[in-house]
Residue frames as a rotation matrix with the C-alpha (Angstrom) as fourth column:
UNK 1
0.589 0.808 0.000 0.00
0.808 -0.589 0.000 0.00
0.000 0.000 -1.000 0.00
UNK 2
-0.415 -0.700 0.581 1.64
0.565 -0.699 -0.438 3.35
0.713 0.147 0.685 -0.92
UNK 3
-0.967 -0.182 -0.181 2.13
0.255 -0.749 -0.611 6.31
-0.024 -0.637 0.771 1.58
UNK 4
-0.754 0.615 0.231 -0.52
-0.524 -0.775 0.353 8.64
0.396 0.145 0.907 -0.15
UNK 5
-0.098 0.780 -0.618 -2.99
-0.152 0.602 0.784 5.59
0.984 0.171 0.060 0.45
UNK 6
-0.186 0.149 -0.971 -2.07
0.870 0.484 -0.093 4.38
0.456 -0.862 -0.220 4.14
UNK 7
-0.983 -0.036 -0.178 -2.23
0.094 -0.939 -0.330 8.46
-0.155 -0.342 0.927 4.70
UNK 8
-0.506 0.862 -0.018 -5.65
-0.738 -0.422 0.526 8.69
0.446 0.279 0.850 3.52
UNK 9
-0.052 0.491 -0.870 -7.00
0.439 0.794 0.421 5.58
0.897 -0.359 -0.257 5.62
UNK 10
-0.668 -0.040 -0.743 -6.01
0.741 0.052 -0.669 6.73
0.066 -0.998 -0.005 8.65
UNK 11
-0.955 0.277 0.103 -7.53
-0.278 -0.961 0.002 10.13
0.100 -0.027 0.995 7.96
UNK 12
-0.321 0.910 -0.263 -10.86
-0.030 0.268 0.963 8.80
0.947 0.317 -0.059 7.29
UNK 13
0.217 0.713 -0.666 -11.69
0.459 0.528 0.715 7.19
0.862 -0.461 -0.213 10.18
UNK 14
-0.326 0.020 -0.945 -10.68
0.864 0.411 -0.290 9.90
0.383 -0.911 -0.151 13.25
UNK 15
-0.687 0.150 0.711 -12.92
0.250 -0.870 0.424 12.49
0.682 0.469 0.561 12.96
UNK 16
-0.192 0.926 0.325 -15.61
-0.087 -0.346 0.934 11.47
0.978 0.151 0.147 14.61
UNK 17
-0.892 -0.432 -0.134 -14.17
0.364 -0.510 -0.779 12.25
0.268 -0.744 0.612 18.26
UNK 18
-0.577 0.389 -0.718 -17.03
0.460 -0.572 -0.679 13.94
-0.675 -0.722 0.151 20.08
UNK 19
-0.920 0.392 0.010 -18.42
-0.280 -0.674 0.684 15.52
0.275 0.626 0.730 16.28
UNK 20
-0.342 0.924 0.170 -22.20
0.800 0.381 -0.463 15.87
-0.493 -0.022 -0.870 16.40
UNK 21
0.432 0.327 -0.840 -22.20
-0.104 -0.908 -0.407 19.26
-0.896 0.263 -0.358 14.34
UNK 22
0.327 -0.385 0.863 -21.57
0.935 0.266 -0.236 18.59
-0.139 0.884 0.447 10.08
UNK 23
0.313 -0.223 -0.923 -19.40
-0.475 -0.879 0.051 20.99
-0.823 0.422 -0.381 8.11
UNK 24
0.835 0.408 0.369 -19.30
0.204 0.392 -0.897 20.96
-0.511 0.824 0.244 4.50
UNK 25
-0.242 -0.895 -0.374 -16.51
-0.090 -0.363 0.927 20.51
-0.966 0.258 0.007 2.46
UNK 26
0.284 0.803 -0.524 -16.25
-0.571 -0.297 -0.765 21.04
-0.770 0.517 0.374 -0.99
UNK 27
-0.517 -0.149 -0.843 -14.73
-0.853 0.175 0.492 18.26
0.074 0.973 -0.217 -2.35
UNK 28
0.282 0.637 -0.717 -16.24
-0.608 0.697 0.380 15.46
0.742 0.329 0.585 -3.40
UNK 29
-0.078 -0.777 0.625 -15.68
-0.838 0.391 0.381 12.34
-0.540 -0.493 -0.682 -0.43
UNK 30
-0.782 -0.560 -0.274 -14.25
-0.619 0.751 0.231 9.33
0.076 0.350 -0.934 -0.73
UNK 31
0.313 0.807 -0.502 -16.23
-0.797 0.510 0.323 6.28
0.517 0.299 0.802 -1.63
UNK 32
0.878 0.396 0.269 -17.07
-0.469 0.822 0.323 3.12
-0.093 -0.410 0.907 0.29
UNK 33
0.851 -0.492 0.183 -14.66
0.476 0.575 -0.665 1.11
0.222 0.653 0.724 -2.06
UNK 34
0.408 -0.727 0.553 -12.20
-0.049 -0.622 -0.782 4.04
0.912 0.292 -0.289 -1.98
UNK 35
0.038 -0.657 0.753 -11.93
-0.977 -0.182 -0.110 3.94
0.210 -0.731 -0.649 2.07
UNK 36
0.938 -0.176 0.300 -12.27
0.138 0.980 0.143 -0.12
-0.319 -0.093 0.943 2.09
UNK 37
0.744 -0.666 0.043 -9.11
0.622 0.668 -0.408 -0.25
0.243 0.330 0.912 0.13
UNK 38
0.020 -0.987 0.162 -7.13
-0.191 -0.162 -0.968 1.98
0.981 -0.012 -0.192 2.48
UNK 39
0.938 -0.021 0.346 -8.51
-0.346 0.005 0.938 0.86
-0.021 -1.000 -0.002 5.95
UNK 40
0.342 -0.739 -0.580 -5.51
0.182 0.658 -0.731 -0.22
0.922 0.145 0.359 7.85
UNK 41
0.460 0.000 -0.888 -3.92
0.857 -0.261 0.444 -0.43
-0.232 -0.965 -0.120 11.50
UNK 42
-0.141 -0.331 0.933 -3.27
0.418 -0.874 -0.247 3.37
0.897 0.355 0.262 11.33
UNK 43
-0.254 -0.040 -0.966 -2.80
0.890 -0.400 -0.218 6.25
-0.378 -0.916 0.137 14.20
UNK 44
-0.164 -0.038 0.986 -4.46
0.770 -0.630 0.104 9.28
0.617 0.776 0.133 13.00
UNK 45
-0.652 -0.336 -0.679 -4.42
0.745 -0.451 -0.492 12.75
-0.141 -0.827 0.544 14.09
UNK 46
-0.168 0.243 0.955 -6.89
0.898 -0.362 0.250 15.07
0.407 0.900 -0.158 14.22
UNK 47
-0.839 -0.167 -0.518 -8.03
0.407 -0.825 -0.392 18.65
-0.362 -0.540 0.760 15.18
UNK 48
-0.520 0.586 0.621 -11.16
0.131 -0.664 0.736 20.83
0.844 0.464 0.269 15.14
UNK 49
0.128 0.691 -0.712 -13.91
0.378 0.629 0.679 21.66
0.917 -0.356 -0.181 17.02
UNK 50
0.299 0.057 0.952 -12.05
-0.772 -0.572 0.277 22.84
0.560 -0.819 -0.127 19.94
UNK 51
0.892 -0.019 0.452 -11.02
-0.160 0.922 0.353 19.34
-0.423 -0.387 0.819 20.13
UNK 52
0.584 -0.723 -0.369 -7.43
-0.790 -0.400 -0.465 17.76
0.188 0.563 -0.805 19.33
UNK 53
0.377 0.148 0.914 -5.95
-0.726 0.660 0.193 14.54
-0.575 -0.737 0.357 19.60
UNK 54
-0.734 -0.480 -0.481 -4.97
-0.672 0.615 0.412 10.87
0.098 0.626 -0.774 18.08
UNK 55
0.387 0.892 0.234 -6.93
-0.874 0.436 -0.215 8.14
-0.293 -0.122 0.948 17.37
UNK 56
-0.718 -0.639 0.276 -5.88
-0.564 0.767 0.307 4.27
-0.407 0.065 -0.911 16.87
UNK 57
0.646 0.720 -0.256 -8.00
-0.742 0.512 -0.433 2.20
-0.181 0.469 0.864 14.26
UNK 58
-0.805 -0.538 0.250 -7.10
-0.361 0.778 0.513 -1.55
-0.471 0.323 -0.821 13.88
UNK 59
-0.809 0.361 -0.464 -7.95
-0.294 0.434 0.852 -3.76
0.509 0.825 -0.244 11.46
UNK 60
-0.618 0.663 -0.423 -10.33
0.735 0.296 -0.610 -6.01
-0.279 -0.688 -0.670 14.64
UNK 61
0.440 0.894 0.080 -12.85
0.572 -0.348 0.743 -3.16
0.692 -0.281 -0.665 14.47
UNK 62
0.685 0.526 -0.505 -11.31
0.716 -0.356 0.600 -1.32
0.136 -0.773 -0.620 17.38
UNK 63
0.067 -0.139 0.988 -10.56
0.572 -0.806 -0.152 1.97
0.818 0.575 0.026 18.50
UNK 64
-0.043 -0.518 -0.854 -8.31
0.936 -0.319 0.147 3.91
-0.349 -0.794 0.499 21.25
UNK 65
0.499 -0.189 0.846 -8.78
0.269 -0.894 -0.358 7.98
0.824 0.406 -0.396 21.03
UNK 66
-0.336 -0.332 -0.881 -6.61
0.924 -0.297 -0.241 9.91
-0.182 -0.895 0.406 23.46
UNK 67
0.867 0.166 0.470 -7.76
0.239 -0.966 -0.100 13.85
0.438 0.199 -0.877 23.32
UNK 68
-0.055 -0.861 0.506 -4.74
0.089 -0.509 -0.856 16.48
0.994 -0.002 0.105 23.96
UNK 69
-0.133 0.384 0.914 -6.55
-0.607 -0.760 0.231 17.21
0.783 -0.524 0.334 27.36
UNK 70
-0.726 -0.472 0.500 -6.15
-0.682 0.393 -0.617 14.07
0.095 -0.789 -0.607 28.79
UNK 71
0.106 0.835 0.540 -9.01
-0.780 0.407 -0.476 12.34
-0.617 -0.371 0.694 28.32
UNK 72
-0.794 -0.385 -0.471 -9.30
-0.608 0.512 0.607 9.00
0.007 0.768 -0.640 26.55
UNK 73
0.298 0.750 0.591 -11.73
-0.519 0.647 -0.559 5.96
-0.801 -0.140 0.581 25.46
UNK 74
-0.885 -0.458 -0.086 -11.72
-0.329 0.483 0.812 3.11
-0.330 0.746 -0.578 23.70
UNK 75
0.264 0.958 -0.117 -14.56
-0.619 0.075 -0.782 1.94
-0.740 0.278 0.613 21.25
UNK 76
0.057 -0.155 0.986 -15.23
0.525 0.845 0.102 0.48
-0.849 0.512 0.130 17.91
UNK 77
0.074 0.427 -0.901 -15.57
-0.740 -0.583 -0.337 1.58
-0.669 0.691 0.273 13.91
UNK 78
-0.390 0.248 0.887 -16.60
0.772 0.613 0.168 0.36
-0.502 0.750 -0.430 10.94
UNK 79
-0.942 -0.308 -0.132 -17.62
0.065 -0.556 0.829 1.32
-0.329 0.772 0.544 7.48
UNK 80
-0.228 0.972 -0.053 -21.33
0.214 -0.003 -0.977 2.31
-0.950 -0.234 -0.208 6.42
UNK 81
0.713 0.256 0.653 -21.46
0.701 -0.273 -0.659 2.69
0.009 0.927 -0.374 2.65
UNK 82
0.063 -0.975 0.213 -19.08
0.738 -0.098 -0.667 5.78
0.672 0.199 0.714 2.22
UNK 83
0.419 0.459 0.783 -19.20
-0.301 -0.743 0.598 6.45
0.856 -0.487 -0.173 5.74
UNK 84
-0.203 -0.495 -0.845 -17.08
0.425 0.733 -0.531 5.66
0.882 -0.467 0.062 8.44
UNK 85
0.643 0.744 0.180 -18.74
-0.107 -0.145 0.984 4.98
0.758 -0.652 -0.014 12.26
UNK 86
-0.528 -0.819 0.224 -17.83
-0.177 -0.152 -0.972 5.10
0.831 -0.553 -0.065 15.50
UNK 87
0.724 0.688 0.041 -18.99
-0.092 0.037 0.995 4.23
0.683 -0.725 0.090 19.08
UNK 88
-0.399 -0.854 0.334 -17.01
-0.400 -0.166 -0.901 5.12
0.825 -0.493 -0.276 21.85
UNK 89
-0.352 0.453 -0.819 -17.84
0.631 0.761 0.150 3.68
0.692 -0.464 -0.554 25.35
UNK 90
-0.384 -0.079 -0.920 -17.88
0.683 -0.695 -0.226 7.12
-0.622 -0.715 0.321 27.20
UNK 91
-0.961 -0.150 -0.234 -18.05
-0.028 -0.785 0.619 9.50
-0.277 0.601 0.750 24.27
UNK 92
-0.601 0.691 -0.403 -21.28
-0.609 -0.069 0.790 10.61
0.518 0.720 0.462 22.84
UNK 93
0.034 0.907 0.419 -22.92
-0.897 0.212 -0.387 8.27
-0.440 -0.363 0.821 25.44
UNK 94
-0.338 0.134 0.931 -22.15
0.202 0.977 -0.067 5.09
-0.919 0.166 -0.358 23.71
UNK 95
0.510 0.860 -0.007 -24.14
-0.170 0.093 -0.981 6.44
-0.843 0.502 0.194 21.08
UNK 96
0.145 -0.053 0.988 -22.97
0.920 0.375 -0.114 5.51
-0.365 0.925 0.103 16.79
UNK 97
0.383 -0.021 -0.924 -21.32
0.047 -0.998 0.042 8.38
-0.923 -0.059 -0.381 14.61
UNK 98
0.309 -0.119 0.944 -20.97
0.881 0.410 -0.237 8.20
-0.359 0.904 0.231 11.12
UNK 99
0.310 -0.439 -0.843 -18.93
-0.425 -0.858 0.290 10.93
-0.850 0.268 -0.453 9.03
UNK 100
0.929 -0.213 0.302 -17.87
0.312 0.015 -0.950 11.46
0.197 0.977 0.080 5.00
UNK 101
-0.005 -0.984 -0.179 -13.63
0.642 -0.141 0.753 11.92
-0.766 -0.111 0.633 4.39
UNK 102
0.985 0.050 0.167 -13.23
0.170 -0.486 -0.857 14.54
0.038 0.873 -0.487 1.61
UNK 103
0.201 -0.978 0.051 -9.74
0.925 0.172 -0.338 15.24
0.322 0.115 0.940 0.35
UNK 104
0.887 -0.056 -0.458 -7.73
0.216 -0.827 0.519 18.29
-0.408 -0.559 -0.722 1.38
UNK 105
0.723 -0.684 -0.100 -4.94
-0.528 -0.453 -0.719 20.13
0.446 0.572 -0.688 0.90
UNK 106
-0.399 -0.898 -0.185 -1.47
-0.760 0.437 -0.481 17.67
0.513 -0.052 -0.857 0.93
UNK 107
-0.582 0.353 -0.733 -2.13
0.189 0.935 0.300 14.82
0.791 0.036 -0.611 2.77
UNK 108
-0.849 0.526 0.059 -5.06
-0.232 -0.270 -0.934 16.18
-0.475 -0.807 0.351 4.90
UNK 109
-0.762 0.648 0.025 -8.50
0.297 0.315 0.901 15.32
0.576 0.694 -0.433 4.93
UNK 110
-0.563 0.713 0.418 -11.89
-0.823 -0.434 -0.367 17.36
-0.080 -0.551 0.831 6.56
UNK 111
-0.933 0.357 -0.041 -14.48
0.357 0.934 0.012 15.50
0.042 -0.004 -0.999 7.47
UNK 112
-0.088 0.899 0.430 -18.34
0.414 -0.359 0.836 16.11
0.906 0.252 -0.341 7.25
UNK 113
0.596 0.369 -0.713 -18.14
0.758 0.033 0.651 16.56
0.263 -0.929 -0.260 11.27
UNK 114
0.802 -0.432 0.414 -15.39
-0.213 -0.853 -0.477 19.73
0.559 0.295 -0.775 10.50
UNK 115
0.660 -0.718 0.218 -12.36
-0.172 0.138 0.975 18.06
-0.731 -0.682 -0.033 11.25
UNK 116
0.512 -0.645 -0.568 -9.06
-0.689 0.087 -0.719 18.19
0.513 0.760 -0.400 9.42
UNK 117
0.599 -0.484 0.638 -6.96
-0.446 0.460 0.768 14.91
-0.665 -0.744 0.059 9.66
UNK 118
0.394 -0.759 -0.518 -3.96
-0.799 -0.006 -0.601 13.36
0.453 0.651 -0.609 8.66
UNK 119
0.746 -0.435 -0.504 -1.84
0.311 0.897 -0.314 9.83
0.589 0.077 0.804 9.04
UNK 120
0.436 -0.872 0.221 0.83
-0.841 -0.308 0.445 9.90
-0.321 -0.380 -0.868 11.50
């Protein structure tokens, strides 16, 4: 799997951190197919929101966020059509969070939930 690719996987999938408020980006996102074939065990960083942090996606389904502030949980994700979910055990109440990846500038990506992330 090249760089540009394992960089875009991770991005995808740690956005959705605490998001419950969409922002629109204006490119087009990535498709189902497009983040299937970069999921991988990835650490991704991201930032918005007032919010800032890493996230750990393995291949299992699960998922370790740590926020800059010290807080942390661990949950699950998976892929929803060309949507990638989340459920944290603390966060959000337990509750399911689903967010679009749109490209960005260099190897960043925004997400529908107005985060910008990137592959560490």
């Amino acid at each position: 799997m090249s760089k540009s690719k394992r960089i875009a996987s991770t991005a995808i999938l740690v956005a959705s951190v605490l998001a419950v408020m969409p922002a629109y980006a204006v490119e087009q996102p990535l498709t189902g197919e497009e983040l299937q074939a970069m999921v991988t065990d990835v650490d991704v960083e991201f930032s918005g929101r007032g919010l800032s942090g890493v996230t750990s996606y393995r291949l299992d389904g699960t998922a370790t966020t740590k926020l800059t502030i010290g807080l942390s949980d661990n949950g699950n994700w998976w892929l929803d059509g060309d949507q990638v979910c989340t459920r944290w055990e603390r966060f959000r109440r337990g509750e399911a969070s689903c967010f679009t990846v749109h490209p960005s500038e260099g190897n960043t990506y925004q997400t529908s939930h107005g985060f910008t992330i990137r592959a560490l």
